[in-house]
C-alpha positions as CSV (number, residue, x, y, z in Angstrom):
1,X,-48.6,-67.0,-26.0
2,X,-46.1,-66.2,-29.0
3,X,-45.0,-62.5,-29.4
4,X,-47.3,-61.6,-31.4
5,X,-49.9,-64.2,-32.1
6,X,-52.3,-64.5,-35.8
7,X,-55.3,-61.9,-35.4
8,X,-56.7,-62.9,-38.9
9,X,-59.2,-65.4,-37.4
10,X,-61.1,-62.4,-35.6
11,X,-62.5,-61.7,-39.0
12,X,-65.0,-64.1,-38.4
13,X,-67.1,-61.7,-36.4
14,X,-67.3,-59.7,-39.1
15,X,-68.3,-62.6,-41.8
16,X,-71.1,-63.3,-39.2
17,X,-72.3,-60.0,-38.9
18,X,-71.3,-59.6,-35.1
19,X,-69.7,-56.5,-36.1
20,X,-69.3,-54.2,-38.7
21,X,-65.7,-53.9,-38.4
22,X,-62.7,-53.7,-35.9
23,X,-59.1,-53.0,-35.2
24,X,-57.3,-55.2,-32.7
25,X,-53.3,-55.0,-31.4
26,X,-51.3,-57.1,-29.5
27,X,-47.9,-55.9,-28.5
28,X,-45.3,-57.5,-27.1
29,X,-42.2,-54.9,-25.8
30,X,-41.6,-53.6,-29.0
31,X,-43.3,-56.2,-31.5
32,X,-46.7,-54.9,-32.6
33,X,-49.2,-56.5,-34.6
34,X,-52.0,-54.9,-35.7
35,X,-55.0,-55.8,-38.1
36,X,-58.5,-54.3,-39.1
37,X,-61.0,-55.8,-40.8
38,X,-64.4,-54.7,-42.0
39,X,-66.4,-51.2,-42.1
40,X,-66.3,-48.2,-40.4
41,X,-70.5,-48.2,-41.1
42,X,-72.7,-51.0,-42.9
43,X,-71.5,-50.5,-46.6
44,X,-69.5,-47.4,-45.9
45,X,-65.2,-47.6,-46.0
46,X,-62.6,-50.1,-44.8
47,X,-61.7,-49.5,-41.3
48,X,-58.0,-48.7,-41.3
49,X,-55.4,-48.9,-39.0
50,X,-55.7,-45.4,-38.1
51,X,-59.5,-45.4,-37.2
52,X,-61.2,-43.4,-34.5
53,X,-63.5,-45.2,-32.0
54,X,-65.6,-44.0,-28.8
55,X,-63.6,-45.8,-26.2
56,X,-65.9,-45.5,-23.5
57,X,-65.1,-46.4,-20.1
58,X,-61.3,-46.5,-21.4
59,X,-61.0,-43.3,-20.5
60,X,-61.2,-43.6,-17.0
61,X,-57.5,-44.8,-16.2
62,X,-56.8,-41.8,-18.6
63,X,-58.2,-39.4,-16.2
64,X,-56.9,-41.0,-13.5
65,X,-53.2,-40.9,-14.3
66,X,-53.7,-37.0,-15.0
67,X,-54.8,-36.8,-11.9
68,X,-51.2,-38.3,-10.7
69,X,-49.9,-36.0,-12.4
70,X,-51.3,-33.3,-10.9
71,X,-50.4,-35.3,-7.4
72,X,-46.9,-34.9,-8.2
73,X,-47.2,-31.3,-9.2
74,X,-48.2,-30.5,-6.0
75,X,-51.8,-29.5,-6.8
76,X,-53.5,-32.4,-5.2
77,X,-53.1,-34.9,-2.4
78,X,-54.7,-38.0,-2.7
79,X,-56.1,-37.9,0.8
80,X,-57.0,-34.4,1.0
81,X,-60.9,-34.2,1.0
82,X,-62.1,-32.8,-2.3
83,X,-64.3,-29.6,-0.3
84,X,-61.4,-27.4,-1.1
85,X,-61.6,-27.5,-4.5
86,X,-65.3,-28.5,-4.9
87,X,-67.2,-26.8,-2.3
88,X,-70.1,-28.1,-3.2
89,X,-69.6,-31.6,-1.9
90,X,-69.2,-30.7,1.5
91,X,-71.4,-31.6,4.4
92,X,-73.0,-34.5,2.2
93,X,-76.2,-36.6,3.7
94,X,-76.1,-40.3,2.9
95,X,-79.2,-42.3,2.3
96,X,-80.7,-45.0,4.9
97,X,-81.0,-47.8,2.1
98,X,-80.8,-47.4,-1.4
99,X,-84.1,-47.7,-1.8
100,X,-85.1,-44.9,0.6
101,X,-86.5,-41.2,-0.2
102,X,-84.4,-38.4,-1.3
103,X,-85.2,-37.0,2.2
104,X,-84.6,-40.3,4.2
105,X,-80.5,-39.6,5.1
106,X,-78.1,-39.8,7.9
107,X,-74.8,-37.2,8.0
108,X,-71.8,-38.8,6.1
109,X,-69.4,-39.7,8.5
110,X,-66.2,-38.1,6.8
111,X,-65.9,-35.9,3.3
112,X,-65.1,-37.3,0.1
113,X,-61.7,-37.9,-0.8
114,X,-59.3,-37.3,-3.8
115,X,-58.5,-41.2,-3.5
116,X,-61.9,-41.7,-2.6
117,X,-62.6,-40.8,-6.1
118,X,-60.0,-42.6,-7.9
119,X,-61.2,-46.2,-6.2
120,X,-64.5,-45.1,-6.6
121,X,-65.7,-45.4,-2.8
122,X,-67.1,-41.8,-3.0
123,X,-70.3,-43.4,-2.0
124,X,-72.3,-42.7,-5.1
125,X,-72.1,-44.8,-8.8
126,X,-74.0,-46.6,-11.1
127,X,-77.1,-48.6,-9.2
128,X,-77.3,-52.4,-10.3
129,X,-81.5,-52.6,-10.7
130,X,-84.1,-52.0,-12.9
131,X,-83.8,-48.6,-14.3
132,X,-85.6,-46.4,-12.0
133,X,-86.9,-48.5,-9.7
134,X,-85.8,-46.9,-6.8
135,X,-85.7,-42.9,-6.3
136,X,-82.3,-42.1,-6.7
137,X,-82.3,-43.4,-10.1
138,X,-85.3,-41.2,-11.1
139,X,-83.6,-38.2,-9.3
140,X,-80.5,-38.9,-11.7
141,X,-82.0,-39.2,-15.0
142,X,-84.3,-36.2,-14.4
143,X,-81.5,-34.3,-13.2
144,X,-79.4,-35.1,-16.8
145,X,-76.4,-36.5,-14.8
146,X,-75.8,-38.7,-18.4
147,X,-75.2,-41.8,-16.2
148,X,-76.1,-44.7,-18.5
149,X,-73.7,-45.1,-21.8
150,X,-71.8,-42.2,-23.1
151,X,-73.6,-40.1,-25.8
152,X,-77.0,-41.5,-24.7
153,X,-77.7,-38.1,-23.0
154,X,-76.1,-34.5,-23.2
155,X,-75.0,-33.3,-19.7
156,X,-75.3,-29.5,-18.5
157,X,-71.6,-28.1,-18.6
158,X,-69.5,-28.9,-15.8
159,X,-70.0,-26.8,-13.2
160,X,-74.0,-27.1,-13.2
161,X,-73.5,-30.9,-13.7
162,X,-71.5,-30.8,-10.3
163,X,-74.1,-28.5,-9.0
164,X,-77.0,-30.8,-9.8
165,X,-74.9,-33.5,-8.3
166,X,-74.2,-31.9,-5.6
167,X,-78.3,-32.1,-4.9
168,X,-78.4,-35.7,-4.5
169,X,-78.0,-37.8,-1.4
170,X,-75.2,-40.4,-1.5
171,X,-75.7,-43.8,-1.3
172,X,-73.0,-45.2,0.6
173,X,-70.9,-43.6,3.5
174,X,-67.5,-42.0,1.8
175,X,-65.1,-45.3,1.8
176,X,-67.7,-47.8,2.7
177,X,-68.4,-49.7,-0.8
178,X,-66.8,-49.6,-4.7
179,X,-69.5,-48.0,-6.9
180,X,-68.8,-47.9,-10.6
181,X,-68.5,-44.7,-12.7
182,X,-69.1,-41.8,-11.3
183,X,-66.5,-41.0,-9.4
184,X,-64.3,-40.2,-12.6
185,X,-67.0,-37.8,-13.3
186,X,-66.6,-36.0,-9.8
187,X,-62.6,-36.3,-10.9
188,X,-62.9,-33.9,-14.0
189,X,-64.4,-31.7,-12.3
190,X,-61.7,-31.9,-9.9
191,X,-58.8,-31.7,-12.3
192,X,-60.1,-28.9,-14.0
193,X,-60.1,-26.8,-10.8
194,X,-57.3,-27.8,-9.6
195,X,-55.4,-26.9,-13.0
196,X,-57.4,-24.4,-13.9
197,X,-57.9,-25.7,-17.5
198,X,-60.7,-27.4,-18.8
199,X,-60.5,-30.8,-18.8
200,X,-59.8,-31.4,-22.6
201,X,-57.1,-28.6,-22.4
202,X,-55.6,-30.2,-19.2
203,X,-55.6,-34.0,-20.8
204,X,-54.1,-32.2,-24.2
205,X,-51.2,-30.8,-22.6
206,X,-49.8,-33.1,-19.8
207,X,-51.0,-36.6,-21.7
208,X,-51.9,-36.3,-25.6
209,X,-49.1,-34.1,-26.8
210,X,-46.5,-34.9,-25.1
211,X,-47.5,-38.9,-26.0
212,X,-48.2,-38.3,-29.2
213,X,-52.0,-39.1,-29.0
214,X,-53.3,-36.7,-32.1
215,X,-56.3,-38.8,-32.9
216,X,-57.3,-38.7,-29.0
217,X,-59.7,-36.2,-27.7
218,X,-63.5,-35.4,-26.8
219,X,-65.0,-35.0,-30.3
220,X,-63.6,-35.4,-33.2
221,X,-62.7,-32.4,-35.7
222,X,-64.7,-32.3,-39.1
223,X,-61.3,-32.3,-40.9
224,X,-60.8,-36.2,-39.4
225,X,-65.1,-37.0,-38.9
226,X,-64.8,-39.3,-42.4
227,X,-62.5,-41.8,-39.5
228,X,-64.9,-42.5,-36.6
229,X,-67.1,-45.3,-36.9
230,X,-70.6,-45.3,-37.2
231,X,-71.8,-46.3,-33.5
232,X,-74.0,-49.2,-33.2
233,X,-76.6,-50.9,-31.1
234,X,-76.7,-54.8,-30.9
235,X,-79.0,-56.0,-33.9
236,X,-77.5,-53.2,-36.0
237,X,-79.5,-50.0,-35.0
238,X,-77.3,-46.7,-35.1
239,X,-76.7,-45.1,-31.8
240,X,-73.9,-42.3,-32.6
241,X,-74.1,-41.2,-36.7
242,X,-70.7,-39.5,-37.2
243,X,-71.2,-36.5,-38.7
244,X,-74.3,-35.6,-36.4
245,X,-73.5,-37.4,-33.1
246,X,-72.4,-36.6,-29.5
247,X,-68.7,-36.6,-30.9
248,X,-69.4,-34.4,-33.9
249,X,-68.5,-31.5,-31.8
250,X,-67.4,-30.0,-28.4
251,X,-69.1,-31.5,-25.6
252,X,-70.6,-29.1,-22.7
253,X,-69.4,-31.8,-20.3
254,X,-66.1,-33.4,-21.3
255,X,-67.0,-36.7,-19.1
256,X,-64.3,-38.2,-17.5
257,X,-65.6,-41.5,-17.2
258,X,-66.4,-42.1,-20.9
259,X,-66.1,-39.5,-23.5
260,X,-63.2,-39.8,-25.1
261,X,-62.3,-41.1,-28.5
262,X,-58.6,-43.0,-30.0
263,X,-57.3,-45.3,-32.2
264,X,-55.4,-48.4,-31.3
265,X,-51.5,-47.0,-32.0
266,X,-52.9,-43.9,-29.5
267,X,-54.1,-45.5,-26.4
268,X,-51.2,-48.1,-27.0
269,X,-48.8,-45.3,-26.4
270,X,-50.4,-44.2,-23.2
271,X,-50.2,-48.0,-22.0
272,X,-46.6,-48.5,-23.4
273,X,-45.9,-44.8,-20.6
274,X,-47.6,-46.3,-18.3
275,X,-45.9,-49.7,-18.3
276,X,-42.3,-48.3,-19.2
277,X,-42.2,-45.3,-16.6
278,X,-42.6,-42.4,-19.5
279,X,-45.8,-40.7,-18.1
280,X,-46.1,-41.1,-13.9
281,X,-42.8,-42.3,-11.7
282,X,-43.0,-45.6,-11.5
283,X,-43.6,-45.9,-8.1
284,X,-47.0,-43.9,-8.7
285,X,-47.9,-46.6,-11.5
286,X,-47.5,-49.3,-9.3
287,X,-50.0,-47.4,-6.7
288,X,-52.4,-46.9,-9.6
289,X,-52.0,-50.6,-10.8
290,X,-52.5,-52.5,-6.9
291,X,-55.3,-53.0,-5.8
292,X,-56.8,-50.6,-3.5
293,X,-60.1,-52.3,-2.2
294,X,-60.7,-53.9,1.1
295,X,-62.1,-57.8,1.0
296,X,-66.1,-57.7,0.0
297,X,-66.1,-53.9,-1.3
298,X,-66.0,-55.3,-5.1
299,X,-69.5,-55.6,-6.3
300,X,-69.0,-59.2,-8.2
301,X,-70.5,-57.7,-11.2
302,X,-68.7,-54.8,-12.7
303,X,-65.5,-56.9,-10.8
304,X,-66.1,-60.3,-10.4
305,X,-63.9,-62.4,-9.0
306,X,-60.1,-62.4,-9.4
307,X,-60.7,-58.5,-10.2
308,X,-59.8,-55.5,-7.8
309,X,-59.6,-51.7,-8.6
310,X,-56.5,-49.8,-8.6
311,X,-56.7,-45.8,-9.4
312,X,-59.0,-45.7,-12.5
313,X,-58.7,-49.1,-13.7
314,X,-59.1,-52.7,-12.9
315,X,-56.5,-55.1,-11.4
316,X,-56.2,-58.5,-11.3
317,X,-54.7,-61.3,-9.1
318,X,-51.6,-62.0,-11.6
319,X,-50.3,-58.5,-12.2
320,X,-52.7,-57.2,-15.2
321,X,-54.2,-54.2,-15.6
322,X,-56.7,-52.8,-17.8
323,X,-60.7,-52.2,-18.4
324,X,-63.2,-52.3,-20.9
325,X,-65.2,-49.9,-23.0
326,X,-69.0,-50.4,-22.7
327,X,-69.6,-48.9,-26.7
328,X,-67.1,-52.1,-27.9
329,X,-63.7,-52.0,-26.5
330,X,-61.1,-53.5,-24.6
331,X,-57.4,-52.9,-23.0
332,X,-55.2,-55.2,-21.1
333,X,-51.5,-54.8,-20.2
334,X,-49.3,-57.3,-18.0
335,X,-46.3,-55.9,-16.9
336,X,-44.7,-59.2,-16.1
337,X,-44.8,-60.6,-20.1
338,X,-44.8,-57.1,-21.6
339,X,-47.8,-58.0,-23.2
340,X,-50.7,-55.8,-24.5
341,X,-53.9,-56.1,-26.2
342,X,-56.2,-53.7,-27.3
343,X,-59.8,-54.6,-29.0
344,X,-61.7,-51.5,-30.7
345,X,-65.2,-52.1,-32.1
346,X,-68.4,-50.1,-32.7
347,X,-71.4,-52.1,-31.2
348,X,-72.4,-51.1,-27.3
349,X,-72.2,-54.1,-25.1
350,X,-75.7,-55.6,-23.7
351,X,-75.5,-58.2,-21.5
352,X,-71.5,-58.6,-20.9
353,X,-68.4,-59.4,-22.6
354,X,-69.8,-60.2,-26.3
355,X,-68.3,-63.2,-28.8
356,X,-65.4,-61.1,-30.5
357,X,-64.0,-60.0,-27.2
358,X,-64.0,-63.8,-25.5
359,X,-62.4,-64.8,-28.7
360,X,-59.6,-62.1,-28.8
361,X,-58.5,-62.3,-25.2
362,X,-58.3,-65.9,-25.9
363,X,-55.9,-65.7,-28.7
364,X,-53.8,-63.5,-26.5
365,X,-53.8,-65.8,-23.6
366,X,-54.0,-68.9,-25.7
């Protein structure tokens, strides 16, 4: 691709109606391109260069190099088991097949793991099957673990959420199989302990401010609200109203795998310390970007193939790193050009990558 190649003709997904608006970066070393187009609601403002969007799932390799940092600190050791600092997930049961009762289990054969967490083999994650077919997936919604897409449910804080966790059975033995999602759910928790901040606080101090992130945080302030974009479902119902929604305020449970919220120029300065050495040694960013699964733990879905997991974030054959945002967003570094993209939209995913993503990674890698 050329340095920075012409963004314009991603307008054409908002023309159509795809979407009602966007912001989308490529970067290469110090070249930066940039371009929004459309709303921030249906009729409402331009979307500006400086928008806020729910990055979902983008928060995950967030978490995860915090918890790198507190690695390095000292605090943690990536394979100390996490009973030390969460109690409550020792001596876990595991059930006989996924499909089992609550009550059908056999003793895990180790504890859970700080790295366990990170690669997300903790034995426990998001179940590919009809919602609630199968027991554990009742046990989770009734529990209000907020498992499905961020925002769609509000979770007890975090030390009951662990605590109602901590009820359920896993579903795989600690190690056995990559599960997505959870595990950076387990990790805040974690963090928070082992800092003894909250979570928001801890991310604040060791990651936003000293990268200067100021539009990146867990809700948004009402001083900046009039800059997040209206959240929408595919065919153009609102999931997330800005000055009402889940990100309107302070959340109980500051989720580390999705509730956090950027703009473009922020989460491209937490890719541009990742990828230059400014944030974690290098030698612990090239442990977070390898890929840490053994053959057939993948689950050809979530990573298909040519995809691995590294600590947080997904890894691919050729060097690149990055992941996606279920609410409409995308990140992608590769060390070896110096490229990076970065896709923000407001419309939640459905069934897979949607039109506007296919056609902005292909520009990139065009």
């Amino acid at each position: 691709m050329t340095p920075t190649p012409d963004l314009s003709p991603l307008a054409e997904h908002v023309d159509s109606g795809e979407v009602p608006g966007l912001v989308a970066l490529v970067a290469h070393d110090d070249e930066v391109r940039v371009e929004a187009f459309g709303r921030l609601h249906v009729d409402g403002p331009p979307v500006e260069r400086d928008s806020i969007f729910r990055i979902s799932s983008m928060t995950k390799p967030v978490v995860a190099a915090a918890a790198l940092l507190l690695v390095g600190d000292g605090l943690l050791d990536l394979d100390e088991p996490v009973d030390r600092l969460l109690p409550e997930l020792a001596d876990r049961r595991v059930l006989r097949r996924l499909d089992a009762e609550l009550d059908d289990t056999v003793p895990a054969r180790r504890a859970i793991t700080v790295h366990d967490l990170l690669t997300f083999r903790l034995g426990f994650g998001l179940v590919l099957a009809t919602p609630g077919e199968h027991p554990i997936q009742r046990a989770v919604d009734d529990l209000g673990l907020a498992q499905g897409a961020p925002g769609a449910q509000t979770p007890p804080e975090a030390d009951e959420w662990l605590r109602r966790f901590a009820t359920l059975p896993l579903l795989h033995q600690p190690g056995e199989r990559w599960m997505y999602g959870t595990g950076s759910d387990v990790l805040g928790v974690l963090l928070a302990r082992a800092a003894g901040v909250p979570l928001p606080d801890l991310l604040r101090q060791r990651v936003f401010a000293p990268l200067g992130m100021r539009d990146t945080g867990f809700h948004v302030p009402a001083a900046e609200i009039h800059r997040l974009a209206t959240m929408y479902r595919p065919g153009g119902a609102v999931s997330d109203d800005p000055a009402t929604g889940a990100w309107s305020r302070p959340p109980a449970f500051a989720q580390g795998a999705g509730g956090l919220v950027s703009t473009v120029d922020d989460y491209l300065a937490f890719s541009e310390a990742l990828r230059v050495g400014d944030l974690l040694p290098r030698a612990a960013v090239a442990e977070m970007t390898r890929d840490q699964l053994d053959p057939g733990q993948a689950d050809g879905v979530f990573l298909p193939d040519g995809f691995g997991w590294g600590l947080g974030l997904a890894v691919r054959r050729d060097g690149r790193y990055g992941w996606e945002g279920g609410l409409g967003t995308s990140w992608n570094t590769h060390p070896g050009t110096g490229v990076t993209g970065i896709l923000l939209t407001q419309v939640e995913w459905s069934d897979g990558p949607t039109p506007v993503w296919s056609h902005f990674w292909r520009i990139l890698e065009g």
